[in-house]
C-alpha positions in Angstrom: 0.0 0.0 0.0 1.0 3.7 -0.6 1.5 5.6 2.7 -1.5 8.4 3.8 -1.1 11.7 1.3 -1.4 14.8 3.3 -4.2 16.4 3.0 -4.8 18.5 0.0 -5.7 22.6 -0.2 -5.7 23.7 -3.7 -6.1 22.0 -7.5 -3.0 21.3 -7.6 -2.7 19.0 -4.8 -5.9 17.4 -5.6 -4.2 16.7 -8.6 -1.1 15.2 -7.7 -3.2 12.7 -5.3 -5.2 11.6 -7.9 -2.4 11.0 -10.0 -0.7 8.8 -7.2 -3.6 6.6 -6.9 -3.9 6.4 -10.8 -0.7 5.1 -10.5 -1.4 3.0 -7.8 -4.0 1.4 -9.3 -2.4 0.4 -12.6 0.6 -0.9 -10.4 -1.6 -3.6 -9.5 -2.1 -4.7 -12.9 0.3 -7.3 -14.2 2.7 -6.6 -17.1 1.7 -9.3 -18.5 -1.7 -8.0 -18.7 -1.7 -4.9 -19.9 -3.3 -4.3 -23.2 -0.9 -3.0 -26.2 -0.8 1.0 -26.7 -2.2 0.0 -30.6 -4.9 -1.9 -29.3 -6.0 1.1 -26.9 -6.0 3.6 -29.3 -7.8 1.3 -31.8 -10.4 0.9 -29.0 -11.0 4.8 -28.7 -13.1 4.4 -32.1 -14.5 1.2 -31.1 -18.7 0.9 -30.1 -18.6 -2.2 -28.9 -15.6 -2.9 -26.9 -16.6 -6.7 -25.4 -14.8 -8.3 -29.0 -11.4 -7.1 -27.1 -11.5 -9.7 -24.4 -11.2 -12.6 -27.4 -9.2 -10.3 -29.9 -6.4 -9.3 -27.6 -5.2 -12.7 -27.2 -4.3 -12.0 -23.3 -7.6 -14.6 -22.3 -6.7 -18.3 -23.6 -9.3 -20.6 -25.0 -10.1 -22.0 -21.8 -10.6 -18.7 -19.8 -12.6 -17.7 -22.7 -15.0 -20.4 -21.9 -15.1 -19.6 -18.3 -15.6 -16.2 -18.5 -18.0 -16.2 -21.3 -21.7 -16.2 -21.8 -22.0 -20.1 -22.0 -21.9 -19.6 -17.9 -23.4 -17.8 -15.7 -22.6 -17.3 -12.1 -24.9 -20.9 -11.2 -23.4 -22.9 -13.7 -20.1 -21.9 -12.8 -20.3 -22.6 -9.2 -21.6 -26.0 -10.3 -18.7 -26.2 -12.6 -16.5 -25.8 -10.0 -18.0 -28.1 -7.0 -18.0 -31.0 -10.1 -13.9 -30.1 -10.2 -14.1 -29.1 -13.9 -12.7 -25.9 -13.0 -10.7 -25.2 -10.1 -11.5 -22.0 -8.1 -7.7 -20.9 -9.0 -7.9 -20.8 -12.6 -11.2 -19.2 -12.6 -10.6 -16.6 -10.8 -7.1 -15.9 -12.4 -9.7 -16.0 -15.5 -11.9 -13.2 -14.1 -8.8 -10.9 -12.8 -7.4 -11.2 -16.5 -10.7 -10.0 -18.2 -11.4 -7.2 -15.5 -8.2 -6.3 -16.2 -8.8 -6.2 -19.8 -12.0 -4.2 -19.0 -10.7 -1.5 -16.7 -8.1 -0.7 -19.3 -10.7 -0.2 -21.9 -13.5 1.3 -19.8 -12.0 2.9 -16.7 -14.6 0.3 -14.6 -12.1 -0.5 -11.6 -11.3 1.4 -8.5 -9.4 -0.9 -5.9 -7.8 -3.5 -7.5 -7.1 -7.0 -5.2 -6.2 -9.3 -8.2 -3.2 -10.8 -6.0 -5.4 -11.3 -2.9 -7.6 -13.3 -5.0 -5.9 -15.2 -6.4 -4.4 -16.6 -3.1 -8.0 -16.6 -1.6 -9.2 -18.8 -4.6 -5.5 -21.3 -4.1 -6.6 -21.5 -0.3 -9.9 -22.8 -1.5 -8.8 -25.2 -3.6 -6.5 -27.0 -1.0 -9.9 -27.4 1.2 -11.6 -28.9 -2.0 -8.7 -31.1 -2.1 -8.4 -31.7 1.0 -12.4 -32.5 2.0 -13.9 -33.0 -1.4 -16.3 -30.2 -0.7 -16.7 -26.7 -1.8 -16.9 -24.0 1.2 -20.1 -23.1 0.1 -22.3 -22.2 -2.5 -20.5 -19.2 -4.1 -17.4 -21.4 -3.7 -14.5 -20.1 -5.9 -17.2 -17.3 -7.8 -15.6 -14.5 -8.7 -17.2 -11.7 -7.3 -16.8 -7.8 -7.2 -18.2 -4.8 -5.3 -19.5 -0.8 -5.7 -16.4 1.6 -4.2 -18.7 2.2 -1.2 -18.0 -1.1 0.8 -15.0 -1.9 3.1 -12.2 -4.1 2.4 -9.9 -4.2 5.1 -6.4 -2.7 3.8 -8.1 -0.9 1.0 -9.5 2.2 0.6 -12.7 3.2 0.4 -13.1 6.5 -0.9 -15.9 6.8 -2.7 -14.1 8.9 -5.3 -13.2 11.6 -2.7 -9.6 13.1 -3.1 -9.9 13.3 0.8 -10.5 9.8 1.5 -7.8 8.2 -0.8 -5.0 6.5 0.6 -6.6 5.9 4.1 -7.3 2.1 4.0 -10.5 0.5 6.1 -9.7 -0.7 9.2 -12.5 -3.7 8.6 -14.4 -5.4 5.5 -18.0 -5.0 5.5 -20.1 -7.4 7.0 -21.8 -8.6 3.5 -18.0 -8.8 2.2 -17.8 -11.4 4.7 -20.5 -12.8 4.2 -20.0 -13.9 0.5 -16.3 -15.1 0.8 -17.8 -17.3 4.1 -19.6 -19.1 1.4 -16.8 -19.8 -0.7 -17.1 -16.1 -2.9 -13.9 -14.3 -4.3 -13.6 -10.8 -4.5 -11.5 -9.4 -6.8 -12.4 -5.7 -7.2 -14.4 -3.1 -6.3 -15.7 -0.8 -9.0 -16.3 3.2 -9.8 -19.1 5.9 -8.8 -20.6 9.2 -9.2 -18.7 12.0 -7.1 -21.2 12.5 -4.8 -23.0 8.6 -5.1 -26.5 10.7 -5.8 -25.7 10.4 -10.5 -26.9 8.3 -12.6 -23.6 8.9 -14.1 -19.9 7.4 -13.2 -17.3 10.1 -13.2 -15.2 11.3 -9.9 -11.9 13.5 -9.6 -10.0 10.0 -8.0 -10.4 7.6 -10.8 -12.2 9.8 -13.7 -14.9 8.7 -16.0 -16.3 5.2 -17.1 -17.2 3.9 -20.2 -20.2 1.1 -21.2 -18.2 -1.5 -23.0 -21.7 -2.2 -25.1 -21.8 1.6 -26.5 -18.5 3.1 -25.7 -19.7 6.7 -26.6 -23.0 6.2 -24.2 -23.1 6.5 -20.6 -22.9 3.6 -18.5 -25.0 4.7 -15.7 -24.8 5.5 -12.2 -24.0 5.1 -9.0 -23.4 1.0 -9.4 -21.6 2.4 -13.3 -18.7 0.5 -12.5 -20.0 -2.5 -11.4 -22.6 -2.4 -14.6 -19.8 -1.7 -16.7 -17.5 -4.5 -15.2 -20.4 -6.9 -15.5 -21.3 -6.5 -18.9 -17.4 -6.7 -19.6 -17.8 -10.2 -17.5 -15.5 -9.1 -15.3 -16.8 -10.8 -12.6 -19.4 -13.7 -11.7 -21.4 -11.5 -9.6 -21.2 -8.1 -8.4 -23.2 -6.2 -5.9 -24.1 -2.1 -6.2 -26.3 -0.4 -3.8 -29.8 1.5 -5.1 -31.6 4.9 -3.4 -32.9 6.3 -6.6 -31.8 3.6 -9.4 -28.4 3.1 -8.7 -28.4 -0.7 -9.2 -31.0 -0.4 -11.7 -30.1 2.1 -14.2 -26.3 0.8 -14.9 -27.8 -2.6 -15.2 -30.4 -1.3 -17.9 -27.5 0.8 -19.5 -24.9 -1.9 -19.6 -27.7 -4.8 -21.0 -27.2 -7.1 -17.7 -29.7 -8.1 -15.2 -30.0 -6.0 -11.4 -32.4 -6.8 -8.8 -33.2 -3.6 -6.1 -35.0 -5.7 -2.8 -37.4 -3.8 -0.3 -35.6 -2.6 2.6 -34.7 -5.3 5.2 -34.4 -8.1 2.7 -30.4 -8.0 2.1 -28.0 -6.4 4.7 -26.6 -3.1 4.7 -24.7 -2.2 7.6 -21.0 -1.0 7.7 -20.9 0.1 4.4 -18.6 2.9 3.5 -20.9 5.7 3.1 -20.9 8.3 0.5 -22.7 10.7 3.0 -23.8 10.8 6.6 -24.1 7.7 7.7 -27.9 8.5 9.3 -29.1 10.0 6.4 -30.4 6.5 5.3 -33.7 6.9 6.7 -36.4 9.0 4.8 -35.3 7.2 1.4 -33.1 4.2 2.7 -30.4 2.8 0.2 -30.1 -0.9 0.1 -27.7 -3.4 -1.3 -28.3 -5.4 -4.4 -27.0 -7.8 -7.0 -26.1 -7.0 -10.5 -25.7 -10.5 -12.4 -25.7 -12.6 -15.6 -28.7 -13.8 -15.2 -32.1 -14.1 -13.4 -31.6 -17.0 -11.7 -28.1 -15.5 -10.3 -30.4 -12.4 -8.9 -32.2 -15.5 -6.3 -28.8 -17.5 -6.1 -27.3 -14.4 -4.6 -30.0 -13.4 -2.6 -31.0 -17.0 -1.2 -26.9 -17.6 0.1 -27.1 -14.1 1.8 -30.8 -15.1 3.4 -29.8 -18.4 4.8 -26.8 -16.5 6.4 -29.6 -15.2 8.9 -28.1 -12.0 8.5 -30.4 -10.1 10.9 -28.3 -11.3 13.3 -25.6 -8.9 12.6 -28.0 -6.2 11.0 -30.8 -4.9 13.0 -32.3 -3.6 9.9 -32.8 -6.9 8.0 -36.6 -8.3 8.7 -36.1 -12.0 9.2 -39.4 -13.4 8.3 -39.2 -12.6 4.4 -37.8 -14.7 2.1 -38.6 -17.9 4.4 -42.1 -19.0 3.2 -41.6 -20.3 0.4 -43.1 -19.0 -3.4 -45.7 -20.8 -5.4 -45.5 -21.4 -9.0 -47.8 -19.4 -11.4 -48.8 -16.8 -14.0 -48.9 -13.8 -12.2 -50.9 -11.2 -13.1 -48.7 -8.7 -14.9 -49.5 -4.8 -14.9 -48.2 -2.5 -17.6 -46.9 1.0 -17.3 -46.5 2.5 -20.8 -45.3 5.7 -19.2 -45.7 8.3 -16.5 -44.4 11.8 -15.5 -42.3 11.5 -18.8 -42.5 10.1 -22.2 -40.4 7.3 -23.1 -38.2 6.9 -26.2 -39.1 5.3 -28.9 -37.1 2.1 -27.8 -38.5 1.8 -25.1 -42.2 2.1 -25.9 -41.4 -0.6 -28.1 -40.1 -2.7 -25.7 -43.1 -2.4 -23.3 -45.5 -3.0 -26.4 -43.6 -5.6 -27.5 -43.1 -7.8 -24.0 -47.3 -7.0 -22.9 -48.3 -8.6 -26.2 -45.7 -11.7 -25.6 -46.9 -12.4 -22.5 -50.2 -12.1 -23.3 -49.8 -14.4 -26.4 -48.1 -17.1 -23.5 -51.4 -16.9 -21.4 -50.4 -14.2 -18.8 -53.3 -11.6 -18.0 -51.7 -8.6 -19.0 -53.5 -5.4 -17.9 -52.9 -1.4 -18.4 -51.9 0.0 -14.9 -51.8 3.8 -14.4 -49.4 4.9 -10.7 -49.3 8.0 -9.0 -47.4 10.2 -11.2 -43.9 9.5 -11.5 -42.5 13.1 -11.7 -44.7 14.3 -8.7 -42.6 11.7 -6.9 -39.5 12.4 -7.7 -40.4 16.0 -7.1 -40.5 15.0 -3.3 -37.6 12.8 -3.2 -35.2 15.2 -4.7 -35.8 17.2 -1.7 -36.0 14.2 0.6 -32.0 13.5 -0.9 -30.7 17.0 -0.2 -32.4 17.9 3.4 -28.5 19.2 4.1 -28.8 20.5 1.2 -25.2 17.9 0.9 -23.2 19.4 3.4 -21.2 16.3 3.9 -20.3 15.6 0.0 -19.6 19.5 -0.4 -17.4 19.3 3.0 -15.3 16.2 1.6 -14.6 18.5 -1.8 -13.4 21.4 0.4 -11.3 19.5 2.1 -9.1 18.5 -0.9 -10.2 21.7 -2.9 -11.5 19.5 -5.4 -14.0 20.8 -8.3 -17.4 19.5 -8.8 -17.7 17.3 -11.6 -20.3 18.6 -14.4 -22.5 15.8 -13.9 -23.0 16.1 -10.6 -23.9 19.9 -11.3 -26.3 18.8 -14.5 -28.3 16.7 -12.2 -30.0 19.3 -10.3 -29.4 18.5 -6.7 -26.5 20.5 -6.1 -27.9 24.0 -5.3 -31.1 22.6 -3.8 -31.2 24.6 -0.2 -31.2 22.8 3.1 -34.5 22.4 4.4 -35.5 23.2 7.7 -37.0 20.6 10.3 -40.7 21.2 9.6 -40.0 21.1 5.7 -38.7 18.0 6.1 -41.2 16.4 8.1 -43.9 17.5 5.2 -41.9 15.7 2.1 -42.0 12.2 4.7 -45.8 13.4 4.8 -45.7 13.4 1.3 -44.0 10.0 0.8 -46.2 8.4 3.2 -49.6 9.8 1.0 -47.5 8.7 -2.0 -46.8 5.1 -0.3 -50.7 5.1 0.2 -52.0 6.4 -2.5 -49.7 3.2 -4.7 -50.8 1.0 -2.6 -54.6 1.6 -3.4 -53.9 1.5 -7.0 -52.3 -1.7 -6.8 -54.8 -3.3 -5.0 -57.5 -2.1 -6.8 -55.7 -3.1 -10.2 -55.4 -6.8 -8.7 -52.2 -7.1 -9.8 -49.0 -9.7 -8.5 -45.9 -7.3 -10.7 -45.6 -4.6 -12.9 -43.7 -4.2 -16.0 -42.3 -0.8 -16.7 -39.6 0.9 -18.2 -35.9 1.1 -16.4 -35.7 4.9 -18.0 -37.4 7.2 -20.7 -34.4 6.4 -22.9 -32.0 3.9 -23.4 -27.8 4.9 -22.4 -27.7 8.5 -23.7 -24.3 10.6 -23.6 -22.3 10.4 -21.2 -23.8 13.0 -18.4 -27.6 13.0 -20.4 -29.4 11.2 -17.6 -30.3 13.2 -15.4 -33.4 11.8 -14.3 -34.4 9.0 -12.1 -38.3 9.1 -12.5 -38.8 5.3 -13.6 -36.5 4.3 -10.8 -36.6 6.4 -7.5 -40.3 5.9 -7.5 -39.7 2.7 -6.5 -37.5 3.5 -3.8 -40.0 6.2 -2.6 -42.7 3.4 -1.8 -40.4 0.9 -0.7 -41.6 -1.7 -3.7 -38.7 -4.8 -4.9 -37.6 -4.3 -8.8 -35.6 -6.0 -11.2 -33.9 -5.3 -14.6 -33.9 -7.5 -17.2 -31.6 -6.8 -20.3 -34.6 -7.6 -23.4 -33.7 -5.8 -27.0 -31.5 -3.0 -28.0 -32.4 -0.1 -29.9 -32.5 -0.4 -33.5 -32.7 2.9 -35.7 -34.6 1.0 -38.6 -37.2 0.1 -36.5 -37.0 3.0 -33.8 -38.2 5.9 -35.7 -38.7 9.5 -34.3 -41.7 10.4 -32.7 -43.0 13.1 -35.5 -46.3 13.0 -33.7 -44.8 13.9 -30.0 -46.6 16.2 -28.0 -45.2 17.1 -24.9 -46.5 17.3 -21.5 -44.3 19.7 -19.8 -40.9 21.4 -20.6 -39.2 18.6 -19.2 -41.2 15.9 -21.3 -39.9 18.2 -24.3 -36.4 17.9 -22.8 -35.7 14.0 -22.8 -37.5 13.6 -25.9 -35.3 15.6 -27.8 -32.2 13.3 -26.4 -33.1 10.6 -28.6 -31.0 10.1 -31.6 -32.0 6.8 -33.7 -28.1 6.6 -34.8 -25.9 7.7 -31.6 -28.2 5.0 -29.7 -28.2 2.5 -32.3 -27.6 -1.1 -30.5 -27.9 0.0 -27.1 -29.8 -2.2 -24.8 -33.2 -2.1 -23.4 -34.2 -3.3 -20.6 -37.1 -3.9 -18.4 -38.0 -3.2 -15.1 -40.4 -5.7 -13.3 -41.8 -4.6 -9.9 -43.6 -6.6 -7.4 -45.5 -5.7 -4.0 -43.4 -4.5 -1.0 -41.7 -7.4 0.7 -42.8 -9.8 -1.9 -38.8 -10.2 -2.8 -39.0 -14.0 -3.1 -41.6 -14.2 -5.1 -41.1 -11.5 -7.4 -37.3 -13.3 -8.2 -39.4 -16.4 -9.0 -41.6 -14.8 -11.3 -38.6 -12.9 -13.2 -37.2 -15.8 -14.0 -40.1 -17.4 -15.6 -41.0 -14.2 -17.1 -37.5 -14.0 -18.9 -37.4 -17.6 -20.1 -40.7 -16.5 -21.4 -39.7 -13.5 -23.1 -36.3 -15.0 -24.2 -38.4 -18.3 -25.9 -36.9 -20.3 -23.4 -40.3 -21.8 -22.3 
């Protein structure tokens, strides 16, 4: 490790740190490694930048296989507990493509390849040994958002002020995973700030989506989306208050699964602001995976951990009774507060009518309106009106990165005591007012869109509507990756009438050739604490969409 900087006071100091855990960072890269300065400037004009991974001849045939899409995190753990792979070479695998990845998309922040690899050898002697795997993650590969502790690495969140300052202890869920067998290899970039759907900071700069390399890949999980759809890693975990988890996974075309508060633990995480600010919208930890059927394999090892007994904020009875199999009753949300792109709307069409074609009773569902809720949780976010994030940036003397200025939270006033109690009022009615509908509606899930567009330029989302509703009433969601946007097909809206300014604002992002092959995802809701059987549902819902049923 690099010994503690002093602490910075002007631009240029700021500077000089970042540059010393740039360089850091690429330190723990092997020579061996590191990608070719022709094929990195080759890449610079390059949409899609996954062909790299094969074309670069670092990855042999056989880590190839591993780390491609013929497995997904389930298979490969049963892979490795039938000794086909051991957990050595298929993490070394993993560490070789995220390396591979980082170089091309700037996904990485705290690199552990070397600790993994040992981690994965000291498995294999107990497989060896005993003839059994340590668990059911056993020798996965696994990575985690910047905003978790790993004992001896930093955790700063993309603050100048909290680099070189390693944690002191690894975060409970950390060591939770690896008790199961689970290999971490990396943890992966954010927003400055953690509150953008964007991934840019002044510590490790901006990442790119390896899918659409000019597009943005999302925010705050952006690294881990980034990583994942790279294949970096079997499994990664992000955390979601507005669409953190949710957006990067609909960005980057993989699957992320946001649970109700209390379902997946939290506690000692590395937070981005204060650390009791996770009340009036609580964040909450979440898987971003390969597949559907990962989304429950992750969430099923961490249940049986019983981890409300190390976090008083997990709810015990949950996931513990058990789902039933069926055809739920699916609700559609075409749109709300804004008008979807083109894509999009397609999407939604196109998945209703599917599903309604396989049997499903598929059914219009109209919410409270989307942009009247994130009108009250915008000021629910900035009740300090972000003391602590701008109180990190003076400390180093930092700047404010553009998009965390484009978003619109950053001059937001603090709010006093009494206004704050009336936007929890207003949540509450909100919370109410959804739960009516739904019940009335008689639906078990929604389907809606992850976004109003697809990945737009790097910066361009600036809007959480489809997502932080969600959070506001406290409802389980998951993304599923389904088509990408094709300009043939996805024509512009000639007919568009707007409903507002903003409605006139997003629409006017979309550009059938700048989004052309981007993915589109879906988001699938179900009712508060109905984790379990939401999960079940997806996955039947997928295979459905997918033809795999």
């Amino acid at each position: 490790m690099i010994a503690k900087e002093p602490e910075a006071t002007g631009s240029e100091d700021w500077q000089k740190i970042a540059a010393a855990k740039k360089t850091e960072q690429g330190r723990r890269i092997p020579k061996e490694w590191k990608l070719k300065e022709e094929v990195l400037a080759a890449a610079d004009d390059t949409t899609d930048l996954r062909p790299i991974a094969v074309s670069s001849g670092l990855l042999s045939e056989r880590e190839l296989l591993i780390t491609g899409d013929k497995h997904d995190a389930t298979s490969l753990a049963a892979a490795i507990a039938a000794g086909t792979y051991s957990a050595e070479e298929v993490v070394t695998a993993f560490c070789k493509r995220a390396a591979i990845g980082h170089q091309l998309c700037n996904n990485l922040t705290e690199i552990m390849f070397r600790d993994a690899i040992e981690d994965a050898k000291n498995l294999d002697k107990v497989f060896q040994q005993t003839g059994k795997t340590v668990g059911p993650l056993h020798g996965l590969p696994m990575t985690f958002k910047e905003c978790f502790h790993v004992k001896g690495y930093d955790a700063s969140n993309g603050y100048i002020s909290r680099t070189f300052d390693p944690s002191t202890h690894t975060t409970p869920l950390i060591e939770l995973v690896k008790s199961r067998g689970a290999v971490v290899i990396a943890k992966t970039n954010t927003p400055q700030t953690m509150l953008v759907a964007e991934c840019h900071n002044n510590v490790f700069g901006q990442t790119k989506n390896p899918v659409v390399s000019h597009l943005t890949c999302g925010g705050s999980s952006g690294g881990e989306g980034s990583n994942m759809a790279f294949r970096g890693s079997a499994l990664g975990i992000g955390t979601d208050v507005g669409g953190s988890i949710r957006i990067p996974a609909a960005a980057n075309g993989v699957y992320g699964y946001k649970p109700t508060f209390g379902v997946l633990p939290m506690i000692g995480y590395a937070a981005s602001g204060y650390s009791g600010a996770n009340t009036g919208i609580p964040a909450v930890s979440g898987p971003l995976a390969h597949s559907a059927r990962d989304l429950s394999l992750l969430a099923r090892v961490a249940r049986d951990a019983k981890p409300w007994q190390f976090d008083p904020a997990v709810i015990q009875q949950v996931m513990e009774n058990g789902t039933k199999p069926r055809k739920p009753v699916i609700g559609v949300i075409h749109k709300s507060g804004l008008t979807p792109h083109p894509p999009v709307r397609r999407a939604i069409r196109e998945a209703a009518n599917k599903l309604s074609a396989a049997g499903f009773v598929v059914k219009d569902f109209v919410p409270p309106d989307f942009q009247e809720i994130r009108s009250i949780t915008r000021e629910l976010f900035t009740l300090d009106g972000l003391s602590y994030q701008r109180g990190q940036l003076e400390k180093a003397g930092e700047p404010v990165v553009p998009s965390v200025e484009k978003i619109g939270f950053w001059n937001i006033p603090r709010k006093s005591h009494e206004e704050a109690w009336a936007f929890n009022a207003k949540k509450l009615a909100i919370q109410k007012d959804m739960l009516d509908r739904w019940q009335a509606a008689g639906v078990d899930l929604v389907i809606a869109p992850a976004g109003p567009h697809t990945a737009v330029l790097p910066g361009d989302w600036n809007n959480d509507t489809y997502t932080v509703c969600w959070n506001a009433v406290d409802y389980p969601a998951v993304i599923i990756p389904y088509t990408t946007a094709n300009p043939e097909v996805d024509l512009e809206d000639v007919s568009f009438l707007p409903m507002h300014d903003l409605d006139a604002e997003v629409q006017a992002l979309y550009d059938p050739k700048l989004m052309a092959g981007a993915p589109v995802a879906l988001q699938l809701v179900g009712a508060r604490l109905g984790d379990e059987q939401l999960l079940k549902d997806v996955e039947l819902i997928d295979a459905v969409l997918k033809g795999n049923s």
